[in-house]
C-alpha positions as CSV (number, residue, x, y, z in Angstrom):
1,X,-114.2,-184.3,-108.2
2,X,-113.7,-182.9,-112.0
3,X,-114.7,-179.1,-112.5
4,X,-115.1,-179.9,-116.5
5,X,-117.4,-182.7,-115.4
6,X,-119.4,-180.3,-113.4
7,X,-119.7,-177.3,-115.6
8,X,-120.9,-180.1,-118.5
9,X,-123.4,-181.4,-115.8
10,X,-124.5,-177.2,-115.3
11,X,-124.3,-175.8,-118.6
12,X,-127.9,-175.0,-120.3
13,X,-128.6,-172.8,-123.2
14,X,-131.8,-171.8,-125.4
15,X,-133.4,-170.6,-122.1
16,X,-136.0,-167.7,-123.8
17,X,-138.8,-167.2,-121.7
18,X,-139.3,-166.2,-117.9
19,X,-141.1,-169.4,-117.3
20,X,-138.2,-171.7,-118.6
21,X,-136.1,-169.7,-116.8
22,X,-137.8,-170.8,-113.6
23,X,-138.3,-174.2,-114.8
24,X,-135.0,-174.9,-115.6
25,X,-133.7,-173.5,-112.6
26,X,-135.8,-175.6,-110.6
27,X,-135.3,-178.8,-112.0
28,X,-131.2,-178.1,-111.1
29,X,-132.6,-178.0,-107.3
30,X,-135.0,-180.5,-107.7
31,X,-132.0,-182.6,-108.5
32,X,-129.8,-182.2,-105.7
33,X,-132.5,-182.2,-102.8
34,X,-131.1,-184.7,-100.4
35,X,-127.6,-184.5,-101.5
36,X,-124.6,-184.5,-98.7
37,X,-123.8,-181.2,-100.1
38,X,-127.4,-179.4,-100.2
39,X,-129.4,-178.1,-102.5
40,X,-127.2,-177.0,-105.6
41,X,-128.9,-174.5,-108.3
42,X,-125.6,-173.7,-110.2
43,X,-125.8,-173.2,-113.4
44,X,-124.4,-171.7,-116.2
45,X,-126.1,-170.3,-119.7
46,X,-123.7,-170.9,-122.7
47,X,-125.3,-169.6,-125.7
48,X,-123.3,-169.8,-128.9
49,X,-125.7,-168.0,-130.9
50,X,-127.3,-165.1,-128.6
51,X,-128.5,-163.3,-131.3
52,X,-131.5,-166.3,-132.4
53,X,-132.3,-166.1,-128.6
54,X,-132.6,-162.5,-128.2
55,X,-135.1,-162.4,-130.9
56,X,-137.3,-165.0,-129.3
57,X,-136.7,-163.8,-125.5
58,X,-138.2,-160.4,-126.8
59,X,-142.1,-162.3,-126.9
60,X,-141.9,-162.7,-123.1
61,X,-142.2,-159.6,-121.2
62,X,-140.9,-162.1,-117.9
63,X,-137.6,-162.8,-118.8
64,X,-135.9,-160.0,-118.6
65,X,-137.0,-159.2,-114.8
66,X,-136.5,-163.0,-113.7
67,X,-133.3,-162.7,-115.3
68,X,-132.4,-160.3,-113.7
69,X,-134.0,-161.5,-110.1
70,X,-132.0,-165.0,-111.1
71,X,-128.6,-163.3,-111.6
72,X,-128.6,-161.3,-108.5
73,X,-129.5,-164.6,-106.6
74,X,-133.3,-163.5,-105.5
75,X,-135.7,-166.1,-105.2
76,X,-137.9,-166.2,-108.1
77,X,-140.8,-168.4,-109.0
78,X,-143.8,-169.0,-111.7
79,X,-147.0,-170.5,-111.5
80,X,-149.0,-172.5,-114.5
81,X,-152.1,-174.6,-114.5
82,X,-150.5,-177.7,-114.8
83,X,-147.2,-177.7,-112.8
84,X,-148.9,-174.9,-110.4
85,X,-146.1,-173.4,-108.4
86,X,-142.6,-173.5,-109.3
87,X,-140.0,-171.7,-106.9
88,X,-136.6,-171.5,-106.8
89,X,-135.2,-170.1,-103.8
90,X,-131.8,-169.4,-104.0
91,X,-130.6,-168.9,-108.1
92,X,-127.1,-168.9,-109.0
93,X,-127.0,-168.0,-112.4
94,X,-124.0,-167.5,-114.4
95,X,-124.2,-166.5,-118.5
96,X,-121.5,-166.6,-121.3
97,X,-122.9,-165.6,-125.0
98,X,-121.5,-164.8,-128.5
99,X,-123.2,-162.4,-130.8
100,X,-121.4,-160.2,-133.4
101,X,-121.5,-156.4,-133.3
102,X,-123.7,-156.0,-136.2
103,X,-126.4,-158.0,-134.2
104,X,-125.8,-156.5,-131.0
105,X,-127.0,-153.2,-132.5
106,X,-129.6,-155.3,-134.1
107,X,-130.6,-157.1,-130.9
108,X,-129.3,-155.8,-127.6
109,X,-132.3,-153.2,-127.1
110,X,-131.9,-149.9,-125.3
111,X,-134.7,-150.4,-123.1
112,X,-133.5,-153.6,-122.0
113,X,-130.1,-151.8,-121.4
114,X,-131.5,-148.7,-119.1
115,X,-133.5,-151.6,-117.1
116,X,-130.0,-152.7,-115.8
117,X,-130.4,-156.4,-118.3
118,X,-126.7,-155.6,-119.5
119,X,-124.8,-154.1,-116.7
120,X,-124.6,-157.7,-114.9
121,X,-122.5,-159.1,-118.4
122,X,-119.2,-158.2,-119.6
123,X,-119.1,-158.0,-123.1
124,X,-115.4,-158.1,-124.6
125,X,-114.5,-157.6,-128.2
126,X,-112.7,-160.0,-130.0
127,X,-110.9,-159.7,-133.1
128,X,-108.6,-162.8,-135.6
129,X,-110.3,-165.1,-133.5
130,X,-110.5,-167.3,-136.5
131,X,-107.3,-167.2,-137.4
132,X,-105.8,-170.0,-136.2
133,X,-102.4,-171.2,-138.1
134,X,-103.4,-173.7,-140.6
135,X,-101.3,-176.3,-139.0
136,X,-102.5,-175.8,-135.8
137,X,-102.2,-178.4,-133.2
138,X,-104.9,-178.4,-130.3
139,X,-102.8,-178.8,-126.7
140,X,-104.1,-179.9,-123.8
141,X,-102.8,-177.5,-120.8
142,X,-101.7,-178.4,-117.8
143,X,-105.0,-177.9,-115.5
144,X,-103.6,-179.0,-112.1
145,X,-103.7,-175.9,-110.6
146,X,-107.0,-175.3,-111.1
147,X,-107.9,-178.2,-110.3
148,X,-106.4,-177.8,-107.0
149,X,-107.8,-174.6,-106.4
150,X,-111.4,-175.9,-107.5
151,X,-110.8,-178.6,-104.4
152,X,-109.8,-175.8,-102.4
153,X,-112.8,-173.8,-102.9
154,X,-114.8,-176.9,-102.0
155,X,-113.0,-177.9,-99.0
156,X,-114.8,-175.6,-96.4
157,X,-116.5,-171.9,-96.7
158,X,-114.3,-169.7,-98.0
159,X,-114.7,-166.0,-97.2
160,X,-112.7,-163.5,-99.8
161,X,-111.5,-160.0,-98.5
162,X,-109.1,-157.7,-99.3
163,X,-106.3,-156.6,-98.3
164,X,-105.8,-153.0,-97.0
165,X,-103.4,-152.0,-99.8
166,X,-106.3,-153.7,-102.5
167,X,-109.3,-152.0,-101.1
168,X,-107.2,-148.2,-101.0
169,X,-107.3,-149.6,-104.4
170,X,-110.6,-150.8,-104.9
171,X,-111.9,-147.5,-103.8
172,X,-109.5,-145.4,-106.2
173,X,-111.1,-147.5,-109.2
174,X,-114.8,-147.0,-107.8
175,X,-114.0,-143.2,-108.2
176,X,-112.7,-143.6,-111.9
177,X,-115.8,-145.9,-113.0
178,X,-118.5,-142.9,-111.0
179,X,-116.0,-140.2,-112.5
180,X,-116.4,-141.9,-116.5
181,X,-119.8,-142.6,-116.1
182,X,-120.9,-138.9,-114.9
183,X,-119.0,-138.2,-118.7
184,X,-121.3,-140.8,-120.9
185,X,-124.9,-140.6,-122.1
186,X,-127.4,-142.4,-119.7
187,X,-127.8,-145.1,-122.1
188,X,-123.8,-145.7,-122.1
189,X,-124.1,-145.3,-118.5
190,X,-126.3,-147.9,-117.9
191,X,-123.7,-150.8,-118.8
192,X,-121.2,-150.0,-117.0
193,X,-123.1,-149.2,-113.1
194,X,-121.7,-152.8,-111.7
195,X,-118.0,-152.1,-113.3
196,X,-116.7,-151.6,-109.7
197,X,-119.0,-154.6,-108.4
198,X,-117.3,-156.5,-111.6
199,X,-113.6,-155.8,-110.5
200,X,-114.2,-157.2,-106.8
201,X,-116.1,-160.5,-108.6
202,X,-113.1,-161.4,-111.0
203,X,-110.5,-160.0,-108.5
204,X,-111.7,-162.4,-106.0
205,X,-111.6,-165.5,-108.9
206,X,-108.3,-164.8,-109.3
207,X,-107.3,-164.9,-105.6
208,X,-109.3,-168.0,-105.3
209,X,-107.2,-169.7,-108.2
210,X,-104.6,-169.0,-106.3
211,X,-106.0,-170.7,-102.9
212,X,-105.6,-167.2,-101.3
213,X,-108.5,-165.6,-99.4
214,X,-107.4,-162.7,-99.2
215,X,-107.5,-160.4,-102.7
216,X,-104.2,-158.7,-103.6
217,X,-104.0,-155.7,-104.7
218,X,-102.5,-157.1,-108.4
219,X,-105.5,-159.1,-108.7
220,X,-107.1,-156.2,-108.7
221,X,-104.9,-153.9,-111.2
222,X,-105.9,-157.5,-113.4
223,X,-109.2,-157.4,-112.9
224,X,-109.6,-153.7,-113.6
225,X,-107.7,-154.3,-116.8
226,X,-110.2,-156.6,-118.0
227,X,-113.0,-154.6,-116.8
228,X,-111.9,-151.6,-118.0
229,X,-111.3,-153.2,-121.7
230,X,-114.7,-154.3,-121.5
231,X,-116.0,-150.6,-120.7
232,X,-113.8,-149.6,-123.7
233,X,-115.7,-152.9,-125.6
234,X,-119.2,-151.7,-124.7
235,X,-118.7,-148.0,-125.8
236,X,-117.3,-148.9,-129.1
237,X,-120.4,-151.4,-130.0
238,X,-123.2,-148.5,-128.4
239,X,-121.4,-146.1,-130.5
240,X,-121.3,-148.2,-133.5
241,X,-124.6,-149.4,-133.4
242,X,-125.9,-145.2,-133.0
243,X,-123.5,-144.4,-136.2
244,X,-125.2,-147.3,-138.3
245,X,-128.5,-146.2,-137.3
246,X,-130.4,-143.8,-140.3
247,X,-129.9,-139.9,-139.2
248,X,-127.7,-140.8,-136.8
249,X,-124.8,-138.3,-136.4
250,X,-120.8,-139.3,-137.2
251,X,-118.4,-140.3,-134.1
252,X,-116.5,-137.4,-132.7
253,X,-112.8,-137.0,-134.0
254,X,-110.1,-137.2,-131.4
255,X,-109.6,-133.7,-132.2
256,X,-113.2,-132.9,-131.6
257,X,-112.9,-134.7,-128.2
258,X,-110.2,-133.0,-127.4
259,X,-111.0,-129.4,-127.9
260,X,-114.7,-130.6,-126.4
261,X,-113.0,-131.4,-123.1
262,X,-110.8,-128.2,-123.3
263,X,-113.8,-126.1,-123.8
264,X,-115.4,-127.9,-120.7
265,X,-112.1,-126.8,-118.6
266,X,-112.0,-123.0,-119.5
267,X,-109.5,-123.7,-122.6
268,X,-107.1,-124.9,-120.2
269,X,-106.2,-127.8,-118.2
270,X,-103.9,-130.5,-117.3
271,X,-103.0,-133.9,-119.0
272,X,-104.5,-135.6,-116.1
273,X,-107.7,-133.9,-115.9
274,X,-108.0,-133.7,-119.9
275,X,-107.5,-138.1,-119.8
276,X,-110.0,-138.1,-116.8
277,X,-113.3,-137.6,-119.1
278,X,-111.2,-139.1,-122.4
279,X,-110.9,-142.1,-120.6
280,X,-111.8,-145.9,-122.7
281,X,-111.5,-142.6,-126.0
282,X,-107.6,-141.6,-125.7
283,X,-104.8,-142.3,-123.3
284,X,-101.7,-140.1,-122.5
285,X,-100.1,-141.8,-126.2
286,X,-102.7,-141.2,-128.1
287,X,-103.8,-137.7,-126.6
288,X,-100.1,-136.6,-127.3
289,X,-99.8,-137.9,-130.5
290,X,-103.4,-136.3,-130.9
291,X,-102.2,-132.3,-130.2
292,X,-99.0,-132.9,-131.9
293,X,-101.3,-132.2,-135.8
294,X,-103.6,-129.8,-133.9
295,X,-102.9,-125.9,-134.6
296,X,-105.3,-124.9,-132.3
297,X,-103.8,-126.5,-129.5
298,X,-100.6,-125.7,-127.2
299,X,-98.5,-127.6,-125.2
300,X,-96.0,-127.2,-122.1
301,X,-94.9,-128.9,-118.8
302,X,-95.6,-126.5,-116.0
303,X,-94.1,-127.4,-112.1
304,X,-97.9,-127.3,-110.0
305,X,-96.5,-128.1,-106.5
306,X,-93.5,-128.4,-104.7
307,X,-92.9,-131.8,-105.4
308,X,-93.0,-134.5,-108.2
309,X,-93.1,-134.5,-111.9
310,X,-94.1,-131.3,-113.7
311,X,-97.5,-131.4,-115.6
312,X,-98.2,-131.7,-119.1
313,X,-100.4,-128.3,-119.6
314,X,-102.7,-128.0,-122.8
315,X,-104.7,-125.0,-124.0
316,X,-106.7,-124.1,-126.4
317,X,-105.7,-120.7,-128.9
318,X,-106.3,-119.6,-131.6
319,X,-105.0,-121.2,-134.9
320,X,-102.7,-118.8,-136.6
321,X,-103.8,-118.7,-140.3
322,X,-100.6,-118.2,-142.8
323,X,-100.6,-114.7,-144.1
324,X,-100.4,-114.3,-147.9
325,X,-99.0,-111.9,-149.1
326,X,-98.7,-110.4,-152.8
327,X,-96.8,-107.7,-153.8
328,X,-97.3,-105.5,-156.9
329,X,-94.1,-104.7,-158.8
330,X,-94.1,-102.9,-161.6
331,X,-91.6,-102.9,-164.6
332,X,-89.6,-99.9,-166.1
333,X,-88.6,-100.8,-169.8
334,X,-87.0,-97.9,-170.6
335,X,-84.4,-98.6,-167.4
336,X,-84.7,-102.2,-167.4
337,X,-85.4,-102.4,-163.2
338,X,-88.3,-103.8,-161.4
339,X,-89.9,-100.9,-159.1
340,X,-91.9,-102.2,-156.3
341,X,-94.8,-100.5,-155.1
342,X,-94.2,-98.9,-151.3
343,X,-96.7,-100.0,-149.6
344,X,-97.9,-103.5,-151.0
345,X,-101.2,-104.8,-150.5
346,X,-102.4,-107.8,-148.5
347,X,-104.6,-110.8,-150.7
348,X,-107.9,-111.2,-148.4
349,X,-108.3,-115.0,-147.5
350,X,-111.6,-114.6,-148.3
351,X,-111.4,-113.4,-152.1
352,X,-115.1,-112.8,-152.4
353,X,-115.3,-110.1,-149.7
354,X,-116.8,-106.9,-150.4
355,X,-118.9,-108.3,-153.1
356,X,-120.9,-110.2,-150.2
């Protein structure tokens, strides 16, 4: 059994109606009725250029709710004059697509992001992929341990679960991902409501390439790393796509954010709850580095409890604007001395004031 001979024997692309959706979907079955393993719908949607399919997927009002239906493995089914009805009761539906940013905010609608069509993807930026040393020699890795854990995934059901320490986990990251999302716009929101149900799918594909049915806790801390990198990924190309947009108003400054989140707190607060709502924006580097050219801004560690680290404090004040000062001197030629006035005046900052 080869898993590159199966996922060649799976892979489809240029699916961009509802209808073709189901067709294809049920030809896959269609196939493996009467095999020794079952009916087998796998299949996985490999579109190179995603953009020239979005355009055309945008005619069928079906798609996007049978893709939907497909990828959540619901039955789904369509019904034409010729072929009359075409089912397909049990879809597994995987997708992996390339678009560039300046088409995703081209593309990738809003609508079609608030219906939940792009929470079930995780979109990752890339950058240098091209640039690949001229000399460049393609290697062929050593895939036997995939391999075997492809075999072992076939050998019998397999039921994933975590371990105690990995769900604590699990649960701590759930909390993070409802925390950030309470923080974004809706529309932000919206790609990122299956981030938790995304760090148990790739935790558990990382326990199974390791023949382990139970998750560890570091395949979760891995799987949240990619996950949250692709939250990160996702705000970036919203954001972007808002700023190129006519009208649209500039990204925040770090400073901005900062003093925004402050504001939110009172003026006051610690560096954890500060990074809380900065998260995927700033972390504890950048946010330090961040105060460090802000006047406005004060710093301190401060003990909270009775044990562990002290806290990094920051609070908002006010900036202390540099006092000028002038003072009027006036010169004495018959003794030759510089007399200076008593009481010298102040230069206003503002030198048109009184005239306004």
């Amino acid at each position: 059994r080869s898993i590159g001979g199966f996922i060649h024997s799976r892979k489809r692309s240029g699916v961009a109606s509802g209808p073709s959706l189901v067709d294809m979907l049920a030809g896959l079955e269609l196939d493996t009725m009467g095999a020794e393993g079952g009916i087998d719908g796998r299949c996985i949607l490999l579109e190179e250029e995603w953009a020239s399919v979005l355009k055309t997927q945008k005619k069928c009002s079906k798609f996007s709710t049978m893709f939907r239906t497909a990828w959540d493995g619901k039955p789904i089914s369509n019904r034409t004059k010729k072929d009359g009805l075409q089912s397909v009761a049990q879809p597994l539906l995987g997708f992996h697509a390339h678009i560039t940013p300046g088409e995703w905010g081209k593309y990738v609608s809003s609508s079609e992001a608030l219906g939940g069509s792009y929470n079930r993807l995780l979109p990752v930026l890339v950058e240098r992929s091209k640039m690949l040393p001229y000399n460049n020699r393609w290697v062929v890795p050593d895939t036997s341990a995939i391999r075997d854990a492809y075999d072992w995934s076939l050998e019998e059901d397999r039921v994933m679960r975590f371990s105690a320490e990995a769900g604590e986990r699990f649960d701590e990251i759930r909390a993070l991902v409802e925390d950030r999302m309470a923080e974004l716009p809706e529309l932000l929101a919206s790609y990122m409501e299956r981030s938790a149900e995304q760090v148990q799918r790739v935790a558990a594909v990382l326990s199974a390439t390791e023949m382990a049915e139970e998750i560890s806790r570091d395949a979760v801390e891995a799987a949240w790393s990619f996950v949250s990198y692709s939250m990160a990924s996702v705000e970036k190309l919203v954001k972007d796509a808002a700023n190129n947009n006519e009208g649209a108003k500039p990204m925040k400054t770090p400073e901005d954010l900062v003093r925004e989140v402050l504001a939110r707190y009172g003026g006051k607060a610690k560096s954890s709850d500060l990074l809380r709502p900065l998260w995927g924006k700033l972390n504890a580097a950048a946010l330090k580095e961040t105060v460090e050219g802000m006047d406005d801004v004060r710093t301190w560690s401060e003990r909270t409890g009775g044990r562990g680290a002290p806290s990094i404090m920051y609070e908002l004040i006010d900036a202390e604007e540099p006092e000028v000062g002038a003072q009027v001197i006036e010169f004495d030629h018959h003794k030759s001395k510089v007399k200076p006035i008593p009481e010298p005046r102040v230069a206003v900052s503002n030198i048109f004031e009184g005239l306004i």
